[in-house]
N, C-alpha and C positions, 0 to 999 in steps of 0.2 A: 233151580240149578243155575249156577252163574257160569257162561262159557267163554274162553277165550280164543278167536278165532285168528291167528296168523298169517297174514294173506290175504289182501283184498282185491284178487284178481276176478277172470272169469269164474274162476269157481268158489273161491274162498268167500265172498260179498254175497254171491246167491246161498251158499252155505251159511253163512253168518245169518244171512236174513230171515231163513226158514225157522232155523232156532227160535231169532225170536219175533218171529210170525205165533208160533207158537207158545210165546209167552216167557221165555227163557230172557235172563238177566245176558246179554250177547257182550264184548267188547271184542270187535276187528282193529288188528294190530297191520298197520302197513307202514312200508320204512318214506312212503311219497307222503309228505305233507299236503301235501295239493288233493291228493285221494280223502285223506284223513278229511281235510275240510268239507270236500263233499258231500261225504254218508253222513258227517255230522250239521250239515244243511238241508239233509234231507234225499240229496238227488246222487245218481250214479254217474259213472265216466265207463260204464260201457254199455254194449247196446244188447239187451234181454229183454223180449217182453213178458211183460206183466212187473219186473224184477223194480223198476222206478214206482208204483203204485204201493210197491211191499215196502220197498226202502222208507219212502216218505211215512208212509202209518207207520212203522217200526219206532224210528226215532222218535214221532211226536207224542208216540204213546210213553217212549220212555225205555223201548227194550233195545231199542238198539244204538250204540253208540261208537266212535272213533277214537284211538290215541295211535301214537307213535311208539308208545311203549306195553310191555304186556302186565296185568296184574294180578293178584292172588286170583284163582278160579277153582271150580270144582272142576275141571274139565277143557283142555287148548285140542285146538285141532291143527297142526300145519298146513297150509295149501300153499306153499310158496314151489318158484318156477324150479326145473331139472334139467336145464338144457346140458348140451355136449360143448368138448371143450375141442381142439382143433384132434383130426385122428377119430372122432366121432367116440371120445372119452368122456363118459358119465359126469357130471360137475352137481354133486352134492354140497357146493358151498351156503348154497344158501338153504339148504334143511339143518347144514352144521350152527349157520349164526342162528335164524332160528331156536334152537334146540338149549342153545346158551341165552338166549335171550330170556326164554321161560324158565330158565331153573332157578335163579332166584326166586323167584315167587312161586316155588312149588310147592305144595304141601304135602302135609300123610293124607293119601286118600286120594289126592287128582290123578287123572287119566290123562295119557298122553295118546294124543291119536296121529300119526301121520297120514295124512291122505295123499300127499305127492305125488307123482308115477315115479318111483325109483329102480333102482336096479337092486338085484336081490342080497338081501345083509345087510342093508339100509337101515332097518327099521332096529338092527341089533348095534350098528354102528351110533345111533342116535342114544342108544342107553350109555353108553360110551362118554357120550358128548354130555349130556346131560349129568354122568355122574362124580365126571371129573368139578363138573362147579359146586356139586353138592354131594360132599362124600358124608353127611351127616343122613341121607336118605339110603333107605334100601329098596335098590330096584329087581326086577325081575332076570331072573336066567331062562333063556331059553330051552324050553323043554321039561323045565321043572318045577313041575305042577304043586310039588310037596312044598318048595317055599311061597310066604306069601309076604312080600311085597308092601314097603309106603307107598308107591305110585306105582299104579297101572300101566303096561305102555302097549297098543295096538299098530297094525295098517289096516286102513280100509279104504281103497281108492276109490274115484267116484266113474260113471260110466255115465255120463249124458249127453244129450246130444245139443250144440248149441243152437237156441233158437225156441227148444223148449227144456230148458234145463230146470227152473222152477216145478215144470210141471213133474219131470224122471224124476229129481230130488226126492222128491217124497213118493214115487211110484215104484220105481226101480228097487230090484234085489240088489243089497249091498252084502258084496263078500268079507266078512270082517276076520282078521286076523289078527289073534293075541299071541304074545308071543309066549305065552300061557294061557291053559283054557281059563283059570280066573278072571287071564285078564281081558278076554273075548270078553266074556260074560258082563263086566262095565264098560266094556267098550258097547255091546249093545245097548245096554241103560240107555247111556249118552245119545246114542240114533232113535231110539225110541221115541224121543222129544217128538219128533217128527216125521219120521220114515215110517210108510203104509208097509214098503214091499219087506218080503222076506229076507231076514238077517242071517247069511248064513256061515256059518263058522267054520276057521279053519286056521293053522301057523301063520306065523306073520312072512315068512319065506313064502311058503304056497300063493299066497294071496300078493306077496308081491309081484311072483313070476306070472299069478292069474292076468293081472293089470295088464303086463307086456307081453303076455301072449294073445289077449282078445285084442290090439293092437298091432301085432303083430298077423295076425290071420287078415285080417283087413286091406295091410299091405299087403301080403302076399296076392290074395286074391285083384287086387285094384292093377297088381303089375302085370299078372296075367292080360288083364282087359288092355291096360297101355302097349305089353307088348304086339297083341294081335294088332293095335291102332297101327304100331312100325311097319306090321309085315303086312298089313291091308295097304298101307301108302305106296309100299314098294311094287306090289303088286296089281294093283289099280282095284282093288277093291272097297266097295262100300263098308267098314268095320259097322257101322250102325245097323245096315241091313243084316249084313253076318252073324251080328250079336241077336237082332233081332228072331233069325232064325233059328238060330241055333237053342235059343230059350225057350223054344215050342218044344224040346226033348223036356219029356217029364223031371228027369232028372237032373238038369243041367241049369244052373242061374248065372251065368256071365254079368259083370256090373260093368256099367259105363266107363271109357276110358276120358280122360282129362288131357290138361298139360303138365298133371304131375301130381304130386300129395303136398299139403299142407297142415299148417296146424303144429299143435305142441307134441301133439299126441302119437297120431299113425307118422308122421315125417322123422320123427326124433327115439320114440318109446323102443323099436324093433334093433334098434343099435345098442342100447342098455344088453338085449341077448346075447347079439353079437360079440360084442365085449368080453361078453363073461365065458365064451366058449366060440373063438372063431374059427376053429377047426370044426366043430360041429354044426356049427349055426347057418350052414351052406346055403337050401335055400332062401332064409332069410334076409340073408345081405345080398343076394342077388337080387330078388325084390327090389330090396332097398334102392340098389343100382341102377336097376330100369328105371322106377318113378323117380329118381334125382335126377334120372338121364333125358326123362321126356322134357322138361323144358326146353333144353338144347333143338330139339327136333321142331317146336314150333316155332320158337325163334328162327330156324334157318327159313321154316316155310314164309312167315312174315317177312323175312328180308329177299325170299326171290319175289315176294308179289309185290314191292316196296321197294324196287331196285334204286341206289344213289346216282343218280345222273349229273354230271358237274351241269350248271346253271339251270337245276331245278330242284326245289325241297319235297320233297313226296310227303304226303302226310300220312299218318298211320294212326286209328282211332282204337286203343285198349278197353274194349269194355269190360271191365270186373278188375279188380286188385286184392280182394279179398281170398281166401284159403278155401271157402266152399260159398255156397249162394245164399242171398239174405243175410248175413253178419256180418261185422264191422272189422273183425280177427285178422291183423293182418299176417301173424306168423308163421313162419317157414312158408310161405304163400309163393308156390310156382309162378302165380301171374305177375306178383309183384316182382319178383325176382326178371319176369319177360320186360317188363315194363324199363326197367332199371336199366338193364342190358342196352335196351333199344336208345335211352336214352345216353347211355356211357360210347355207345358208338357215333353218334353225332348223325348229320348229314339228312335228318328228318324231322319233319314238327310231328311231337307226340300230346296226343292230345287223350285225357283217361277220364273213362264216363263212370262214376263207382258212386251210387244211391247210399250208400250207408257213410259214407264220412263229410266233412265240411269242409276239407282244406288236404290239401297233400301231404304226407308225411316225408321227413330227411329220409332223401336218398332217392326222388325224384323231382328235384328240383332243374325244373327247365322245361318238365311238363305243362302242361293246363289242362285245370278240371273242369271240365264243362259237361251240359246234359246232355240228353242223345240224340235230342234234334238238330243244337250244333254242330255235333261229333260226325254225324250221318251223313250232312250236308258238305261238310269243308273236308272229310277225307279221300284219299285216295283208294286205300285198304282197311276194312273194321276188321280189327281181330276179335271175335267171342273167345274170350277167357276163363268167364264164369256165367251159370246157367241163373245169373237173378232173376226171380219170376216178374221185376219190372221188364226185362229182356224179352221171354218169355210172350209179355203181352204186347211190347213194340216189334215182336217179329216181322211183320209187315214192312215198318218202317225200314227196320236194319236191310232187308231184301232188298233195297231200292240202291243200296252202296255200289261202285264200281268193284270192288273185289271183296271176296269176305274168308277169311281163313276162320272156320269154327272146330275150336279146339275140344267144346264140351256137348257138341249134339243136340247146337239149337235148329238146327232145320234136317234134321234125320225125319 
């Protein structure tokens, strides 16, 4: 089986590479040249483990390869990004180029699989796209099992958690939706290459809305914990004790509160619903509201214990910029977003301790990256941001700081 995999991101590269770990004929299609060069050298530009050990044998054996273009396959998967556009409006631009990019080279018989997190009618909007470049193919109707179809076209989103994505890849139940049962049924084929977990089937709508509902429950749940964090500040209560207690009821799991949600997925996914129904989708955009809104709340705490005194710089040590602990992701990332802030106000040396990257990323330029022993030493205030498990083991050290605002429940 020869695949084409569109999207050499977090997830699309780990996907490509499982294929052909597996032995599959692979081609990952990304529009970054700079990416392309890499998987075709062998090594990766993000940070998974196990995933640079797979990459390398991949390529040298021969299964796995880079272009910038896609080409005839038995089977493309899309993994390209879904963000919002201002108004927290769905931006399906790049599933549309995508989708035109592979029709050329479609054939009778290839499967189209979206994997994207999209909003629901995505995956019927892509036959759309697809069929306008190629009106010499017959694609599928939704619902209608009776025709059968040149090309295939499925969703199947992926559900893993970064850090061990390699490993869920092929452990994990994958919900697969055709937008016919035929075309379920080669869209399993295709995961079969290498998925252990149970394939389970269902419309390509269902399975959409599945995607941004287990992302959506997440949030909800995460704002819950945030909110109690607001009303324990106001109250002088311990939230970490509270929660802690409170999880001793048999039936009750409270999750850690943060300084917000991050990521492509829980921060972004639960507005796709929204969207689609914001007279109904109540609690969900409230959620939303809270965790967008917690940032604001530790930034203020960081700046009363970081006060600007005219002829003195307070310094302020950010530990973590990353969207959750241990990865490299910096997106929709609440810390990073604190970081930013602190630095656009001026009147402080910001100095950010983050184990996973080399160098600061635009849009915190005026920072310095330094380790935690500098960081610890020369500040005034450490803010804990993210719960790195290097953090984690320098607890001691960071305890030795003149103030410490902890956002994520490292000394609960």
């Amino acid at each position: 089986m020869k695949i084409c995999v569109v999207g050499l991101g977090y997830i699309g590269l780990p996907t490509a590479t499982m294929f052909a770990s597996a032995k599959a004929q692979v081609l990952g299609v990304d529009v970054n040249q700079s990416v392309v060069d890499t998987v075709n050298s062998g090594g990766i530009h993000i940070v998974e483990p196990e995933l640079d050990v797979l990459v390398q044998g991949a390529v040298k054996e021969g299964y796995l390869r880079a272009a910038t273009s896609p080409e005839e396959s038995d089977a493309f998967l899309i993994a390209v990004p879904t963000p919002f556009q201002d108004g927290h409006v769905p931006d399906v631009t790049y599933v549309e180029a995508a989708a035109k990019a592979i029709a050329p080279v479609l054939k009778r018989g290839s499967v189209v699989i979206l994997e994207s997190t999209s909003p629901v009618g995505t995956t019927e909007k892509m036959i759309d796209w697809l069929s306008s470049v190629r009106p010499d193919l017959r694609f599928p109707v939704a619902g209608d099992d009776s025709f059968v179809p040149d090309v295939f076209v499925a969703y199947c989103p992926e559900r893993v958690l970064p850090g061990k994505v390699v490993e869920e890849l092929v452990s994990n139940d994958r919900t697969v939706g055709g937008v016919t049962a035929l075309c379920a049924e080669k869209a399993c084929e295709v995961y079969k290459v290498f998925v252990e977990g149970e394939l389970v089937v269902t419309d390509a709508r269902t399975a959409e809305m599945c995607k941004l509902t287990e992302n959506a429950f997440r949030d909800v749940n995460i704002a819950f914990a945030n909110e109690l964090s607001l009303l324990c500040d106001r109250l002088n209560i311990s939230v970490w004790e509270l929660i802690s207690l409170a999880n001793r009821h048999p039936r009750v799991n409270i999750l850690s509160p943060g300084c917000g949600v991050g990521g492509h997925c829980i921060a972004v996914d639960p507005w796709f619903i929204v969207d689609a129904a914001p007279d109904l989708a109540r609690m969900i955009s409230t959620a939303r509201k809270i965790n967008d809104g917690k940032p604001a709340h530790i930034l203020q705490k960081i700046e009363a214990a970081a006060p600007i005194v005219e002829g003195r710089l307070p310094t302020v040590a950010v530990l973590g910029i990353a969207f959750k602990p241990d990865i490299d992701d910096l997106r929709e990332s609440p810390a990073f977003s604190i970081a930013k802030s602190l630095i656009a106000e001026g009147g402080r040396r910001i100095l950010i301790v983050e184990q996973n990257i080399v160098s600061l990323p635009e849009g915190l330029s005026g920072a310095e990256l330094v380790d935690i022993d500098e960081a610890v030493k020369q500040a005034d205030v450490v803010a804990v941001l993210v719960k790195h498990g290097g953090f984690v083991v320098e607890k001691e050290l960071i305890s030795e700081s003149k103030h410490i605002v902890d956002a994520v429940g490292l000394f609960s």
